[in-house]
VOPAGU-2260 file (C-alpha; in pm, 1 decimal, decimal comma):
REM VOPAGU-2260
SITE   aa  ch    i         X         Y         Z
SITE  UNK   A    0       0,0       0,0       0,0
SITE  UNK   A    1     164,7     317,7     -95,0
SITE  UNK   A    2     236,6     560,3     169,8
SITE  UNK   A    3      12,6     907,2     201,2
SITE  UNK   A    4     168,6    1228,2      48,5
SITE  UNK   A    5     271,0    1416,6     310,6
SITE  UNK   A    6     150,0    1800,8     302,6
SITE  UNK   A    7     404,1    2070,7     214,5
SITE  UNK   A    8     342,3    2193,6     598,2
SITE  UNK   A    9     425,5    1889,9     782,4
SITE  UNK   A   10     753,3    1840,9     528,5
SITE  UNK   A   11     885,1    2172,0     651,9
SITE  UNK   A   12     828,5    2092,9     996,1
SITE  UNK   A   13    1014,4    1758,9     989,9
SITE  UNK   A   14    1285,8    1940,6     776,9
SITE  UNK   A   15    1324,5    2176,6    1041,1
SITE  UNK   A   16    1355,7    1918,2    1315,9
SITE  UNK   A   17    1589,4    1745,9    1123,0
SITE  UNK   A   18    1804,8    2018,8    1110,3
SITE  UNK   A   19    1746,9    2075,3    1507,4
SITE  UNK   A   20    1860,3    1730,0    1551,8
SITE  UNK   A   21    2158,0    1763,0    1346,3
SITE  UNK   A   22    2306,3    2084,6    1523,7
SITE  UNK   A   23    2221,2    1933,9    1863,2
SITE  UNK   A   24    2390,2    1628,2    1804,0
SITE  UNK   A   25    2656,9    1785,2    1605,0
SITE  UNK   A   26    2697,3    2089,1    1860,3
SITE  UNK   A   27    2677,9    1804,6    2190,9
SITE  UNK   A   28    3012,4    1666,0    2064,3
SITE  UNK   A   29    3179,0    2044,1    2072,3
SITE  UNK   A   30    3066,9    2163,9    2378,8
SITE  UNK   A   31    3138,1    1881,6    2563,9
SITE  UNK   A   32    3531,5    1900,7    2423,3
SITE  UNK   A   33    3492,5    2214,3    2456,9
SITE  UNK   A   34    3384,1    2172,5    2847,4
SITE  UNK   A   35    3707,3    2009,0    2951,7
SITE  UNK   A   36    3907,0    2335,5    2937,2
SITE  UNK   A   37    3631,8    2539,0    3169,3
SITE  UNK   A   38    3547,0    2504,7    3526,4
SITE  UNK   A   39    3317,8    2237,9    3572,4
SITE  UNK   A   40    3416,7    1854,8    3610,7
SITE  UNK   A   41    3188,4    1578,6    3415,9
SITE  UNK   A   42    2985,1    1488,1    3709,3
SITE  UNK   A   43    2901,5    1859,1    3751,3
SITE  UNK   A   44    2809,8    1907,6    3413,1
SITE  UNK   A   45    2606,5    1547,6    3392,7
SITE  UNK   A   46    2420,0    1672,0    3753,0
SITE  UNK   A   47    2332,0    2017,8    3595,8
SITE  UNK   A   48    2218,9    1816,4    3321,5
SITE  UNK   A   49    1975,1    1626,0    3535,7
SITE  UNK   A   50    1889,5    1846,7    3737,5
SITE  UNK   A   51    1795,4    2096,2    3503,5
SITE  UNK   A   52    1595,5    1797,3    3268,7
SITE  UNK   A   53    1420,8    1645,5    3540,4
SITE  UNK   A   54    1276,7    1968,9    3708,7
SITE  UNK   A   55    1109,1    2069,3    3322,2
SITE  UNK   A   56     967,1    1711,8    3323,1
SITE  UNK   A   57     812,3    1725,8    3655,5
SITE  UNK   A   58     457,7    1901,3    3528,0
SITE  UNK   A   59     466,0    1667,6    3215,4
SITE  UNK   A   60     533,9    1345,5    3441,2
SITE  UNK   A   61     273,4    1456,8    3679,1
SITE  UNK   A   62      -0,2    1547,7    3385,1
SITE  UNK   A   63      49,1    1231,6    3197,8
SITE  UNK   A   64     164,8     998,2    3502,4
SITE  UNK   A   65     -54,5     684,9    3452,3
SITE  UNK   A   66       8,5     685,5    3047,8
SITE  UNK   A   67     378,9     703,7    3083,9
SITE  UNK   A   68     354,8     415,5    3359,4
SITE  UNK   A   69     145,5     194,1    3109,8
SITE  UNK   A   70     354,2     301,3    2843,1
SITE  UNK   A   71     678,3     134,0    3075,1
SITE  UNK   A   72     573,8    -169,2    3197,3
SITE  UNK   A   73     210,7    -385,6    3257,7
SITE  UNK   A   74     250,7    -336,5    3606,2
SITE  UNK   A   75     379,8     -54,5    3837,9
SITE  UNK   A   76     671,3    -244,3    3956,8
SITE  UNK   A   77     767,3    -354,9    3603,6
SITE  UNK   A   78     728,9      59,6    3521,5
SITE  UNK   A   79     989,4     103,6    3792,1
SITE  UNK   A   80    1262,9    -113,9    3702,6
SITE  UNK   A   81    1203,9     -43,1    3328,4
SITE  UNK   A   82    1306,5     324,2    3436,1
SITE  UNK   A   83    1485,1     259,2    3650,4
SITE  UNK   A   84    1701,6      51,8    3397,6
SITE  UNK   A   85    1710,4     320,7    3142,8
SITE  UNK   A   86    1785,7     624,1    3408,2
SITE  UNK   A   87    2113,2     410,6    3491,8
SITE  UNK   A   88    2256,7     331,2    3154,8
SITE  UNK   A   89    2131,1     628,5    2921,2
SITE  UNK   A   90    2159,8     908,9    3216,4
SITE  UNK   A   91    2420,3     813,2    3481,8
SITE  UNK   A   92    2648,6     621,4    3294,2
SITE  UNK   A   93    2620,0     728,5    2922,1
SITE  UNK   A   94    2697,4    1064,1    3083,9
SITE  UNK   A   95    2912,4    1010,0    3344,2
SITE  UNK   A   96    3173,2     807,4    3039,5
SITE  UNK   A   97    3124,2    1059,1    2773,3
SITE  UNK   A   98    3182,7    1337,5    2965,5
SITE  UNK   A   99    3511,9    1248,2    3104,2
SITE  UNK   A  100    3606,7    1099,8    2772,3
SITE  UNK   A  101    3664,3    1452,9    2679,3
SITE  UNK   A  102    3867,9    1522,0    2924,9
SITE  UNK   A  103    4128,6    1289,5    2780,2
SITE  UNK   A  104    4086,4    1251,8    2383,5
SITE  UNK   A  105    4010,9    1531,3    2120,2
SITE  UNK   A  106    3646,3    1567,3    1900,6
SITE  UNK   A  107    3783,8    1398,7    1593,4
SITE  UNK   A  108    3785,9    1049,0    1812,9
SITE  UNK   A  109    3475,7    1143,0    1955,4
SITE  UNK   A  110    3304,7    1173,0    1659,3
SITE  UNK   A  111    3401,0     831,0    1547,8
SITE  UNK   A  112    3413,0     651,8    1852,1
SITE  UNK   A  113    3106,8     821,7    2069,6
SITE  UNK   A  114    2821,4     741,9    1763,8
SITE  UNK   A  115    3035,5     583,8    1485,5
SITE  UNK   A  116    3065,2     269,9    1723,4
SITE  UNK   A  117    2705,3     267,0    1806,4
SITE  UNK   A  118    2557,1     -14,0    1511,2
SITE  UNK   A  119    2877,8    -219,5    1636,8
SITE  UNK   A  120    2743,9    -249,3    1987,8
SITE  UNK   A  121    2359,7    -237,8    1862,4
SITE  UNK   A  122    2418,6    -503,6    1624,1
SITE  UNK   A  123    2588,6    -709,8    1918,4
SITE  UNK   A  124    2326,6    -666,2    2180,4
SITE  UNK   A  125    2027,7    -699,0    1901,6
SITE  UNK   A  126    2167,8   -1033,6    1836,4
SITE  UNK   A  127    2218,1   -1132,5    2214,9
SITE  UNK   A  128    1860,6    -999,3    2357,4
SITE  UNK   A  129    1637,8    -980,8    2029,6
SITE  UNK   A  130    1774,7   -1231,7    1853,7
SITE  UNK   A  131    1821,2   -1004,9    1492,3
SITE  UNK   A  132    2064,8   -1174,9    1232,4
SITE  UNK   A  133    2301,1    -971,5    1037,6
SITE  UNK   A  134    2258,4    -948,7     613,9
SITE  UNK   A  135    2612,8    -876,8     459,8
SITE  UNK   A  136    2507,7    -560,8     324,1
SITE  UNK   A  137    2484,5    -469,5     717,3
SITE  UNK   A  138    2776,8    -659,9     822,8
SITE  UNK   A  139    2979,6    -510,8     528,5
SITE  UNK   A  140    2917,0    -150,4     656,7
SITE  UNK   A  141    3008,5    -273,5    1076,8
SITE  UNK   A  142    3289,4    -405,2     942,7
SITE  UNK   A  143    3392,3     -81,7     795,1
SITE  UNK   A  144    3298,7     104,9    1115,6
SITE  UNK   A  145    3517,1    -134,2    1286,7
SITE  UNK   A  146    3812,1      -6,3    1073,6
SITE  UNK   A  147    3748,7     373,3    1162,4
SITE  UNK   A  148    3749,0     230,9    1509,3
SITE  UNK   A  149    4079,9      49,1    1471,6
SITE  UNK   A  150    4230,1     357,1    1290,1
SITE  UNK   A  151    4209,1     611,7    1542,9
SITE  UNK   A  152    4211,9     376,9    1878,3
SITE  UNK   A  153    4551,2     171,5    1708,8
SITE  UNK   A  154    4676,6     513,4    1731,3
SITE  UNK   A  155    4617,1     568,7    2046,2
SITE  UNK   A  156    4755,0     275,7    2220,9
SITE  UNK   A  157    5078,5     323,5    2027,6
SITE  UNK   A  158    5097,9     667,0    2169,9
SITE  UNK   A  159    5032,0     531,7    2547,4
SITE  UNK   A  160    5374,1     387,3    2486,2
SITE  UNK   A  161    5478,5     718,2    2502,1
SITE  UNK   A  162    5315,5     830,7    2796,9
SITE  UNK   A  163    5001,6     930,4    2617,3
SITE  UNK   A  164    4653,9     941,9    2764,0
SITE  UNK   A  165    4412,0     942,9    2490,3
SITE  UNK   A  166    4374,9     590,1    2477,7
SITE  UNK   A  167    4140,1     670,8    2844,9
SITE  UNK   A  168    3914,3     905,6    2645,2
SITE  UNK   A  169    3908,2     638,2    2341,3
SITE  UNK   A  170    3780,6     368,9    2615,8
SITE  UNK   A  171    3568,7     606,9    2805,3
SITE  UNK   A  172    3376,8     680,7    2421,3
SITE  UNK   A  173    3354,0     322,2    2329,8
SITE  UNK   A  174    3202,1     199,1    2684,8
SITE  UNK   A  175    2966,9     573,6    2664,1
SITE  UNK   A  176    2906,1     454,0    2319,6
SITE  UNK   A  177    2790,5      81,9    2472,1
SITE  UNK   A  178    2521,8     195,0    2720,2
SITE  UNK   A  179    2343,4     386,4    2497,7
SITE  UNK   A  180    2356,7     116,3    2255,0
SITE  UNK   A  181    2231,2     -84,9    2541,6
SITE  UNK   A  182    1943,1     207,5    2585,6
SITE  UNK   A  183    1805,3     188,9    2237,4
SITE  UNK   A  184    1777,7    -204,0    2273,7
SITE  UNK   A  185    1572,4    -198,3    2581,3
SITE  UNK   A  186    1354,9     114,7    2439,5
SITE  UNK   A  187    1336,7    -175,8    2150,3
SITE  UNK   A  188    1306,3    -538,2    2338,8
SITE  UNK   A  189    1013,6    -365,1    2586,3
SITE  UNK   A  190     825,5    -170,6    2344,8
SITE  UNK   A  191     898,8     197,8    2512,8
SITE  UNK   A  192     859,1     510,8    2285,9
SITE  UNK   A  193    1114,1     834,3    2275,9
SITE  UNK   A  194     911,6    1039,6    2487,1
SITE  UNK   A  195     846,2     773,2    2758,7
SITE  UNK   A  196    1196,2     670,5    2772,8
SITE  UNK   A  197    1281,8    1017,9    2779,1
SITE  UNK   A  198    1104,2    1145,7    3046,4
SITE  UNK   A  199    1257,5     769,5    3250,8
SITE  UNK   A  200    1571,9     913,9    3235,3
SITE  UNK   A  201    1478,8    1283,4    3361,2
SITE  UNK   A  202    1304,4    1192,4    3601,1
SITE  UNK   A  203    1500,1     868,0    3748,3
SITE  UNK   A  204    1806,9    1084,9    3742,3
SITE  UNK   A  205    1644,5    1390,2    3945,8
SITE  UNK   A  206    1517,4    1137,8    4216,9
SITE  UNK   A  207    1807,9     946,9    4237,1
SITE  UNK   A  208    2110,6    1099,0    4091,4
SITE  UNK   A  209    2087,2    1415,5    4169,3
SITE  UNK   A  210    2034,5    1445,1    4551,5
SITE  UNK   A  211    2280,3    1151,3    4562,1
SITE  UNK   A  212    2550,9    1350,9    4406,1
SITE  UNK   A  213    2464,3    1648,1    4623,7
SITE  UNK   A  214    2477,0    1472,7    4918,4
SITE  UNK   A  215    2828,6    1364,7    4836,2
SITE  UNK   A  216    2943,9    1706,2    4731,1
SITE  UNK   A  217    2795,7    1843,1    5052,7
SITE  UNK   A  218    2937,5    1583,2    5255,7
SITE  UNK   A  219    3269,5    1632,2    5132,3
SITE  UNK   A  220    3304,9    1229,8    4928,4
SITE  UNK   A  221    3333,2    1401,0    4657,7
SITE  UNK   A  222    3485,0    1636,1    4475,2
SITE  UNK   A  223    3293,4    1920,7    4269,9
SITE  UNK   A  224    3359,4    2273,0    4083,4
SITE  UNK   A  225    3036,7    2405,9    4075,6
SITE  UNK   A  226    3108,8    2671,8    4398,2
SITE  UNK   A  227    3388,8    2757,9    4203,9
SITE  UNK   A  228    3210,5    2804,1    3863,4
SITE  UNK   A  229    3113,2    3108,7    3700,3
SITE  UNK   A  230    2694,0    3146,1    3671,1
SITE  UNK   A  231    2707,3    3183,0    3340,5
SITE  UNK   A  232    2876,1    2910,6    3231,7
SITE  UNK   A  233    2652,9    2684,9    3502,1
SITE  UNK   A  234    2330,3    2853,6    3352,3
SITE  UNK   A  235    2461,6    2746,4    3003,2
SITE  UNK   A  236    2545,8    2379,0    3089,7
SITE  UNK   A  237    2176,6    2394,5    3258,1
SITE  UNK   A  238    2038,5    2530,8    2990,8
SITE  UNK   A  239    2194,5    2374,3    2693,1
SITE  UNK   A  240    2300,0    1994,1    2832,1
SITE  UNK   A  241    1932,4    1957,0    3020,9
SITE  UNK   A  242    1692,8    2150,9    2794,2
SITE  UNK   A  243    1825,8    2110,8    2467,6
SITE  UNK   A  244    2059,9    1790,7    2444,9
SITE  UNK   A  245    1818,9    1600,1    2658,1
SITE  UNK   A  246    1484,4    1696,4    2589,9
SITE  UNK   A  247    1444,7    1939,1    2305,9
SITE  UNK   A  248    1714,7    1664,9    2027,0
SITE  UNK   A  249    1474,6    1422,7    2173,3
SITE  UNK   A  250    1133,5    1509,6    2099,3
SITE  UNK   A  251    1286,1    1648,5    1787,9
SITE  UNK   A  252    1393,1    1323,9    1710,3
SITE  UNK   A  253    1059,7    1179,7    1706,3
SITE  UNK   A  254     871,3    1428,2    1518,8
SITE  UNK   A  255    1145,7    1336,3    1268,5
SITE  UNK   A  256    1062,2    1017,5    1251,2
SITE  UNK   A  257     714,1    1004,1    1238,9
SITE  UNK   A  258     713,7    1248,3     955,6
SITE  UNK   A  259    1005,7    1123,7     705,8
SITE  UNK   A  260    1028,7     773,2     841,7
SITE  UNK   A  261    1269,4     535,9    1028,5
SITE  UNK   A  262    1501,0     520,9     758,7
SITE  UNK   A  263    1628,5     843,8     651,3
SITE  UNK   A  264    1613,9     996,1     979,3
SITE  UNK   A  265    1899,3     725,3    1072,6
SITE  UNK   A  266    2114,6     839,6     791,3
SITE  UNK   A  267    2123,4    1102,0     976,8
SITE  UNK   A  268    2398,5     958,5    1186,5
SITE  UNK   A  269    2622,6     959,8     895,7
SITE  UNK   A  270    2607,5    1316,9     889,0
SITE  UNK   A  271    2740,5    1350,7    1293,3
SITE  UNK   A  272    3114,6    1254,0    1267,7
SITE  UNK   A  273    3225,6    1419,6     946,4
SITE  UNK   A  274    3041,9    1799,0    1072,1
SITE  UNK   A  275    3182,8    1748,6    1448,6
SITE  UNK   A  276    3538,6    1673,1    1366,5
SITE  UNK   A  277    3571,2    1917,4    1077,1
SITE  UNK   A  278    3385,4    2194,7    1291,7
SITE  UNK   A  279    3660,4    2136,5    1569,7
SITE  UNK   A  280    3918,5    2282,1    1355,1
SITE  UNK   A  281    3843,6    2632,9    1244,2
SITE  UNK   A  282    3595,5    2640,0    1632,1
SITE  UNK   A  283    3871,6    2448,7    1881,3
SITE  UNK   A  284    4165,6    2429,2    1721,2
SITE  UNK   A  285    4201,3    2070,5    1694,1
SITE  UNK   A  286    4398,8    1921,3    1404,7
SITE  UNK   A  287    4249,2    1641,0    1167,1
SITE  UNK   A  288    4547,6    1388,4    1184,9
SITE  UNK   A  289    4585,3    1160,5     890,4
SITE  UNK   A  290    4420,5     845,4    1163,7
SITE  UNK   A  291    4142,6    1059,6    1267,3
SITE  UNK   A  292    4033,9    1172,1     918,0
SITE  UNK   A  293    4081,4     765,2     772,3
SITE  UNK   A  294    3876,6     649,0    1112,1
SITE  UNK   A  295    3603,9     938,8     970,4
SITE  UNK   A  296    3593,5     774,6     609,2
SITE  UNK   A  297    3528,1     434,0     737,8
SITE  UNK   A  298    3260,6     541,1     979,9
SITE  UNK   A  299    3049,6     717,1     753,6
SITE  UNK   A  300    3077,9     458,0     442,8
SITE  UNK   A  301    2992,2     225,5     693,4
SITE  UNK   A  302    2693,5     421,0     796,3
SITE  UNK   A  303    2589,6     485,0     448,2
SITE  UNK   A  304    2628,6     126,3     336,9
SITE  UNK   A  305    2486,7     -63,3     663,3
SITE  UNK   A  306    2164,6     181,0     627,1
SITE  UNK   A  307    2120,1      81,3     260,8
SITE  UNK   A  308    2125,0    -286,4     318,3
SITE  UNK   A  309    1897,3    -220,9     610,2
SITE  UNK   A  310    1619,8      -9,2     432,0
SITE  UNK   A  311    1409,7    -346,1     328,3
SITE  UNK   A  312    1406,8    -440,2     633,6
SITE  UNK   A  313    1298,9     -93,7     715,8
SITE  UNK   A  314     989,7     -63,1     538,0
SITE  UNK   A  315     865,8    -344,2     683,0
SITE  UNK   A  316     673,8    -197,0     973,7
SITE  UNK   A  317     704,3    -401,5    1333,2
SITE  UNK   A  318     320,5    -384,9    1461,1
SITE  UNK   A  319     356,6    -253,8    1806,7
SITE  UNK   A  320     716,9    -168,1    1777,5
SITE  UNK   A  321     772,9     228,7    1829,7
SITE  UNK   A  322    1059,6     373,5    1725,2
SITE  UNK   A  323    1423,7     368,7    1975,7
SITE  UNK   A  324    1557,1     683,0    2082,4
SITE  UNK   A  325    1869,9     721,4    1803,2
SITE  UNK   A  326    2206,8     865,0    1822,4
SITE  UNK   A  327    2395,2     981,0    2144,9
SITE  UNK   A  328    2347,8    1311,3    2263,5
């Protein structure tokens, strides 16, 4: 059955989301590098991010409570260790590794590491929990991501030889890189929706993560910046890593998808590495070494072909399945 024409209105809205998506994503992987040379440590900038995310959600959590508890689990209890779940591998630790992983290695491995290993982990952890087989169009295109991998990690360890600590921040991407792979799988194997599994995460980190962390800081366990910090740059990491990393790229996301589809909002993905490591270098200064720009090449031709091979597969719609949250953010 062919598809309805969509109106000229509702293309220029999911063009515009797109393009929302795109900077956020794109912009994430800059400000984050970017980060590491301020005040703030990574758990203070992943607390303001929580904090800040989970307070906004509070009046949506409480207006649609019972539909986002369905929309979790059959039963209350299942609901809470769903989110629960989701809040510890997509908020506390996706954030807690990525963050610090910028504290050690530059954008350019970022960009190929943080969401050019995502379909390597996905792939692994579709076939372990959902049981999904690989075609060799797909296979042909991880095996190409695998490369970029190799070509800017190899160079790493070499250079840890040497004293050299970028290998950490290479790690620190690949494990960040593996719980949000772990994320969309969940979102996938229990049937939870963007906006559900978004608000999870905002609001299991604000109950949980958030007074913890104070508690600690407070308490003197552990160590923070944020007296220390300027208020504008804690406003902007409020602002910016809460409201428009964590919610805004996400419900962006899903208007994306529902109006262009599945597929082509993916390919977005291919788009993330090439803009965040050449933006580094005219915005941060970094250099585009002869590793980082071959790891680059392989990532997105592996994007590119690994989508095409799975765009059958994508047109076949999965009755009940919604759509996973997508790339790292």
């Amino acid at each position: 059955m062919p598809s309805t024409p969509l109106s000229r209105r509702a293309l220029w809205v999911g063009a515009g989301c797109a393009a929302t998506v795109l900077l956020i994503w794109t912009s994430f992987i800059l400000v984050a590098r970017s980060s590491a040379t301020r005040s703030l440590n990574p758990f203070d900038i992943a607390w303001l991010r929580f904090a800040f995310s989970g307070l906004l959600v509070l009046p949506v959590l409480a207006w649609r409570w019972r539909a986002f508890v369905a929309g979790l689990g059959a039963t209350p209890m299942q609901a809470l260790a769903r989110g629960s779940a989701l809040a510890g591998v997509a908020g506390v630790g996706y954030c807690a590794l990525a963050y610090a992983g910028f504290f050690y290695a530059p954008v350019a491995h970022a960009a190929v590491l943080l969401p050019g290993s995502l379909p390597l982990w996905t792939a692994l952890l579709a076939w372990l929990w959902l049981g999904e087989g690989l075609s060799r169009g797909r296979a042909l295109g991880l095996g190409l991501i695998a490369c970029g991998g190799v070509f800017v990690g190899g160079i790493s360890l070499a250079q840890a030889f040497d004293g050299g600590t970028t290998w950490v921040g290479d790690l620190l991407f690949m494990a960040a890189s593996l719980t949000w792979a772990s994320y969309g799988v969940l979102c996938r194997r229990w049937r939870i929706g963007a906006v559900d599994a978004t608000l999870a995460i905002a609001g299991g980190c604000l109950v949980t993560a958030v007074p913890a962390y104070a508690l600690g800081v407070l308490a003197g366990w552990v160590p923070s910046r944020l007296p220390q910090a300027p208020w504008g740059e804690v406003a902007f990491q409020a602002v910016y890593q809460g409201g428009l990393a964590m919610l805004v790229a996400g419900l962006a996301y899903t208007q994306v998808v529902q109006t262009l589809g599945p597929l082509r909002t993916t390919m977005l993905t291919a788009l993330v590495p090439p803009l965040a490591a050449l933006s580094a270098v005219p915005l941060l200064g970094e250099p585009l070494g002869l590793a980082a720009l071959g790891g680059l090449c392989c990532v997105g031709l592996g994007l590119v072909v690994g989508l095409r091979a799975a765009a059958p597969a994508a047109a076949r719609p999965v009755a009940g399945l919604q759509q996973a949250p997508g790339v790292p953010r």
